[in-house]
C-alpha positions in Angstrom: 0.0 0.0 0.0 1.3 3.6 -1.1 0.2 5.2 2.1 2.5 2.7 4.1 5.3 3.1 2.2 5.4 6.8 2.8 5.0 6.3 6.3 8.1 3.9 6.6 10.1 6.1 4.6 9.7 9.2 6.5 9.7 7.2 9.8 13.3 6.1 8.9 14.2 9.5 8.5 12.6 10.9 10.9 14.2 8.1 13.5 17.5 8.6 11.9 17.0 12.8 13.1 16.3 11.9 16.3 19.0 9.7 16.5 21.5 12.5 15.3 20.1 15.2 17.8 20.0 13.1 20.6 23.5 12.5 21.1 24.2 16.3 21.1 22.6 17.7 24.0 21.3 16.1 27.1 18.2 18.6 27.5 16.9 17.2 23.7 17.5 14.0 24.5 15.4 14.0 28.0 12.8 15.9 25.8 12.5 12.8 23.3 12.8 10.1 25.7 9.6 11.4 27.0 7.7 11.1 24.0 9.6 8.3 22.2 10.0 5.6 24.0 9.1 2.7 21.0 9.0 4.0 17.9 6.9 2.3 15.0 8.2 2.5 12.1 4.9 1.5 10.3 2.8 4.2 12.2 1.4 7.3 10.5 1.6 9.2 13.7 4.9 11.0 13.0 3.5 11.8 9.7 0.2 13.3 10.4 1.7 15.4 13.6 4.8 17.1 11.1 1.6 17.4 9.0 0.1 19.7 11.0 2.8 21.8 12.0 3.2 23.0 8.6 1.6 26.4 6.9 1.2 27.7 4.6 4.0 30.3 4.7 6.4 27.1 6.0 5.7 26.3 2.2 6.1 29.1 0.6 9.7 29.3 2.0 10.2 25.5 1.2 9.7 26.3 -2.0 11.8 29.5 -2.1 15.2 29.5 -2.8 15.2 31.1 0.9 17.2 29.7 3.4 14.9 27.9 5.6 16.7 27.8 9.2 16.3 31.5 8.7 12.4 32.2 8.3 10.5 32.6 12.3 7.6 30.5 11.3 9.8 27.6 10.5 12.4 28.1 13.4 9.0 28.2 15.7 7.3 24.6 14.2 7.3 21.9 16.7 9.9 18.9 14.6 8.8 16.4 17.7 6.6 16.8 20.4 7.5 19.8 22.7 11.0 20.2 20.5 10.9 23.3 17.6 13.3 23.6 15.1 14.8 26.9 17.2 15.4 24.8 20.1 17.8 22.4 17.4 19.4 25.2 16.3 19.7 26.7 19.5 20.7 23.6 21.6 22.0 21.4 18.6 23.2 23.2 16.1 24.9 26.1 17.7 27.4 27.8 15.6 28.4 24.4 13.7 28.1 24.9 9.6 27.8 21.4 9.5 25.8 20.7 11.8 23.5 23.7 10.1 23.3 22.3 6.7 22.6 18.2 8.3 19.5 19.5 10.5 18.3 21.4 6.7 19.3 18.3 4.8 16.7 16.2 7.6 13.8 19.0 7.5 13.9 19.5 3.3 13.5 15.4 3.6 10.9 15.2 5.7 9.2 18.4 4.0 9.2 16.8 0.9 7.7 13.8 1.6 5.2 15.9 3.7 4.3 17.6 0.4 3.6 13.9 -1.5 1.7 12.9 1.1 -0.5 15.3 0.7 -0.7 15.7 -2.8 -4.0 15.1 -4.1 -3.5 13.2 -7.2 -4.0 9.4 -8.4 -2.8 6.7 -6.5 -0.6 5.4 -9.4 0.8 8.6 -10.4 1.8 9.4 -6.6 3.4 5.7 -6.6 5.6 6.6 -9.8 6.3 10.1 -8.1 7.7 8.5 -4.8 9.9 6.2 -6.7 11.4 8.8 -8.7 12.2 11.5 -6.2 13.5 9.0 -3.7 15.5 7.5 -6.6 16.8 11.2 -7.6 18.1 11.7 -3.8 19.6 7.6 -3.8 21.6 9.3 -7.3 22.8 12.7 -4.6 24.8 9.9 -2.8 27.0 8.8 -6.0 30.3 10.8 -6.2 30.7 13.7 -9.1 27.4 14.5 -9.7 26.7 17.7 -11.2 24.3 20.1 -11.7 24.2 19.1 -15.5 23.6 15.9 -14.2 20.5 16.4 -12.1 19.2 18.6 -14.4 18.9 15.6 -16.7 17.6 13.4 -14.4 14.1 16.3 -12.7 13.5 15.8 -16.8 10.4 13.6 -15.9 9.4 15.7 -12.5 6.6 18.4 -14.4 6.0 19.9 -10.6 8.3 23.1 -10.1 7.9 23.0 -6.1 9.3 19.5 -5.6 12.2 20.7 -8.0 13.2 23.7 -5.8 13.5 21.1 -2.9 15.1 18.7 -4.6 18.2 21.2 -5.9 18.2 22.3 -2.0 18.5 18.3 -1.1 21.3 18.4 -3.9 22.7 21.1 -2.3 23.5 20.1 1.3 24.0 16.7 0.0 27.2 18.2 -1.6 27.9 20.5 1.2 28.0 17.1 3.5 29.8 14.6 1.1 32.8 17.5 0.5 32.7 19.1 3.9 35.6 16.2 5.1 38.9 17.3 3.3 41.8 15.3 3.2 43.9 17.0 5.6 41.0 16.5 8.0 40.5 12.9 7.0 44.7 12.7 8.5 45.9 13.2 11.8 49.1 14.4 12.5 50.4 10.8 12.5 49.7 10.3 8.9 47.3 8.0 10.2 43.5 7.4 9.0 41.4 9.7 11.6 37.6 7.8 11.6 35.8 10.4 13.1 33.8 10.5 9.8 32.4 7.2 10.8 30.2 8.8 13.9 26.9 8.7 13.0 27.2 6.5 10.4 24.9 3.4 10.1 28.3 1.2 9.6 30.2 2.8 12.6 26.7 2.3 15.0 26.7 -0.8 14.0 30.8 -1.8 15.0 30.2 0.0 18.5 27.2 -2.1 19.1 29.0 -5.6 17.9 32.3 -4.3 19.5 30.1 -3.9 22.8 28.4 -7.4 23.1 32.0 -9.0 22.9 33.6 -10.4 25.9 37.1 -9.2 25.8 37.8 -11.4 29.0 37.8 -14.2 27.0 40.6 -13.6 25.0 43.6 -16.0 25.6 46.2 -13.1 25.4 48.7 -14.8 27.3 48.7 -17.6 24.0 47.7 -15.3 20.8 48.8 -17.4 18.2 45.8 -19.4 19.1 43.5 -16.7 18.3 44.7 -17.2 14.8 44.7 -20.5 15.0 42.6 -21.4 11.2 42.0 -24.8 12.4 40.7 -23.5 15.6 38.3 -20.6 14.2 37.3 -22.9 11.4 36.7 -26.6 13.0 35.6 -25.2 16.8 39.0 -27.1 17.9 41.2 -25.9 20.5 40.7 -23.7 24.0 40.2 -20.9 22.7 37.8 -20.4 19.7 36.9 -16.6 20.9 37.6 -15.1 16.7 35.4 -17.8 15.1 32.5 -16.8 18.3 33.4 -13.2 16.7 33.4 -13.9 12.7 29.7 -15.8 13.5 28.5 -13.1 16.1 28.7 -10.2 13.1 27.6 -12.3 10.5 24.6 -13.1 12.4 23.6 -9.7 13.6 24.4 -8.3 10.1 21.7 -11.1 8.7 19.1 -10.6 11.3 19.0 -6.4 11.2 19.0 -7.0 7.3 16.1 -9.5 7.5 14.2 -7.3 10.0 14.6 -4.7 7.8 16.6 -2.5 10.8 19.6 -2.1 8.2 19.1 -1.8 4.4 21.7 -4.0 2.4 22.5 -0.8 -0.3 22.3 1.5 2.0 25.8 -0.1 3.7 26.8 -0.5 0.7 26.7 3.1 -0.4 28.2 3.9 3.1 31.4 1.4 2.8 32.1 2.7 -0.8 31.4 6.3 0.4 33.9 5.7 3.6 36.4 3.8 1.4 36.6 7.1 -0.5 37.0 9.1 2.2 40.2 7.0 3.1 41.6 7.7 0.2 42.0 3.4 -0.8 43.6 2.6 -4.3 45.3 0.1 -5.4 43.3 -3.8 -4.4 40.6 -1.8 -2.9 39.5 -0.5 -6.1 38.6 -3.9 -7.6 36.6 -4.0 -4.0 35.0 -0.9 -5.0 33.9 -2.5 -8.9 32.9 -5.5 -7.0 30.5 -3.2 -4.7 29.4 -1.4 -7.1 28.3 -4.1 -9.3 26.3 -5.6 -6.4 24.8 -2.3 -5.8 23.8 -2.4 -9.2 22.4 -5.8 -9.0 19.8 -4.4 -6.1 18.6 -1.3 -7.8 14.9 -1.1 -8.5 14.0 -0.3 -12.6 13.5 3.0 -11.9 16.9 3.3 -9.9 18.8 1.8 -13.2 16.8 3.8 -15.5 17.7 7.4 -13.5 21.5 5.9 -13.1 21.2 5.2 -17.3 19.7 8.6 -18.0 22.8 10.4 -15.9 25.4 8.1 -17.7 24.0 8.6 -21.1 24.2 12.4 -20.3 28.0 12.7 -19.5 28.8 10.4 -21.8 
């Protein structure tokens, strides 16, 4: 059902916000344990109370090329219950650029989608709409796109109002992925700094596998039989801590991607965009090509038409 699908894709993001506000301020985070203590993903609730919050003049400066962290009437909406967008900015946000641009990137998402949902239009045509805006913003993710690019691929978008937001998505999307420079991404060491990995759905999911192991049951004073192949492989020996390890991920990987908590080309799209920011060469790009060409094995048909349409175009 169409309806359900836009409530589990603004859910996700809308999650995904709270998640990234949260861990910034104690006050915000009291606020929201309050009032989310389980969070459905299914539920039209979030959907229907962002609903409401918006106005009329909210939309006129969505669809401005205004900035929108600077209009009253959007600083004053309530985002979550008893939390405005003023009290992000405020509390959150601060006098971080970054952070600035990530809270506009989340409120032009969940804007948008606000604006589909409420479209009155056919079922179908709403359907094919979704698909191809969320496509569009999947396409932000890919490195070197440019504005010739996107341009090519709005060609099928007729409404002018979803354009405007999509260019601002485009726009902090690029802001975000080039924000990290190289001489940030290196410490004074030489050595890889992986800050950039806060946040990230790849780097919450190490720190919760890295927290459900048991160091104490590593045989440090013997570590040659941690890498003991026979041990890991055939459950043999004392110590078979590594193999415990290598089946603990694989299983928590499988079980979030069957429960639909993780999303296999989302991951994908991280690790490819983290492997980048490492600067990797050498083996690591036939890693890449072999990422890649899984990614581009999962793609829905209107994903690999969008990613034909942009290749066509450069090419």
């Amino acid at each position: 059902m169409l309806e359900n699908k836009i409530y589990y894709v603004f859910n996700k993001i809308f999650l995904s916000l709270i998640k990234e506000v949260k861990s910034k301020n104690d006050e915000i985070k009291h606020t929201l344990k309050q009032h989310y203590k389980v969070f459905d993903k299914q539920s039209s609730e979030y959907i229907v109370f962002f609903v409401n919050n918006i106005n009329e003049n909210i939309n006129r400066v969505l669809f401005s090329n205004d900035d929108i962290l600077d209009n009253v009437e959007v600083l004053n909406m309530l985002i979550f219950e008893n939390i405005t967008i003023n009290d992000l900015v405020i509390k959150v946000v601060k006098d971080n650029v970054h952070d600035r641009n990530t809270l506009k990137y989340y409120v032009y998402l969940l804007m948008l989608l606000s604006y589909i949902y409420k479209l009155e239009i056919d079922n179908e045509k709403k359907k094919i709409l979704l698909e191809t805006v969320l496509n569009i913003i999947s396409v932000f993710d890919t490195d070197n796109v440019e504005k010739d690019d996107v341009e090519g691929l709005m060609e099928d978008i007729i409404d002018d109002d979803i354009k405007t937001v999509l260019w601002k998505i485009y726009d902090n999307k690029e802001y975000l992925k080039n924000v990290v420079s190289n001489e940030d991404i290196e410490d004074n060491n030489g050595l890889p700094n992986l800050d950039f990995m806060k946040n990230t759905k790849i780097g919450n999911l190490a720190k919760e596998i890295s927290e459900s192991i048991d160091v104490s049951k590593l045989n440090l004073e013997n570590p040659e039989e941690l890498l003991n192949v026979e041990n890991i492989f055939n459950g043999g020996g004392s110590n078979n801590v590594i193999g415990d390890i290598i089946k603990t991920v694989g299983d928590q990987i499988s079980s979030k991607i069957q429960n639909g908590e993780l999303n296999q080309e989302e991951l994908m799209s991280e690790a490819l965009g983290m492997m980048g920011n490492l600067n990797m060469g050498g083996e690591n790009d036939m890693m890449s090509q072999m990422m890649n060409m899984m990614n581009n094995a999962n793609q829905n048909p209107t994903k690999r038409r969008l990613q034909k349409k942009l290749q066509n175009k450069r090419n």
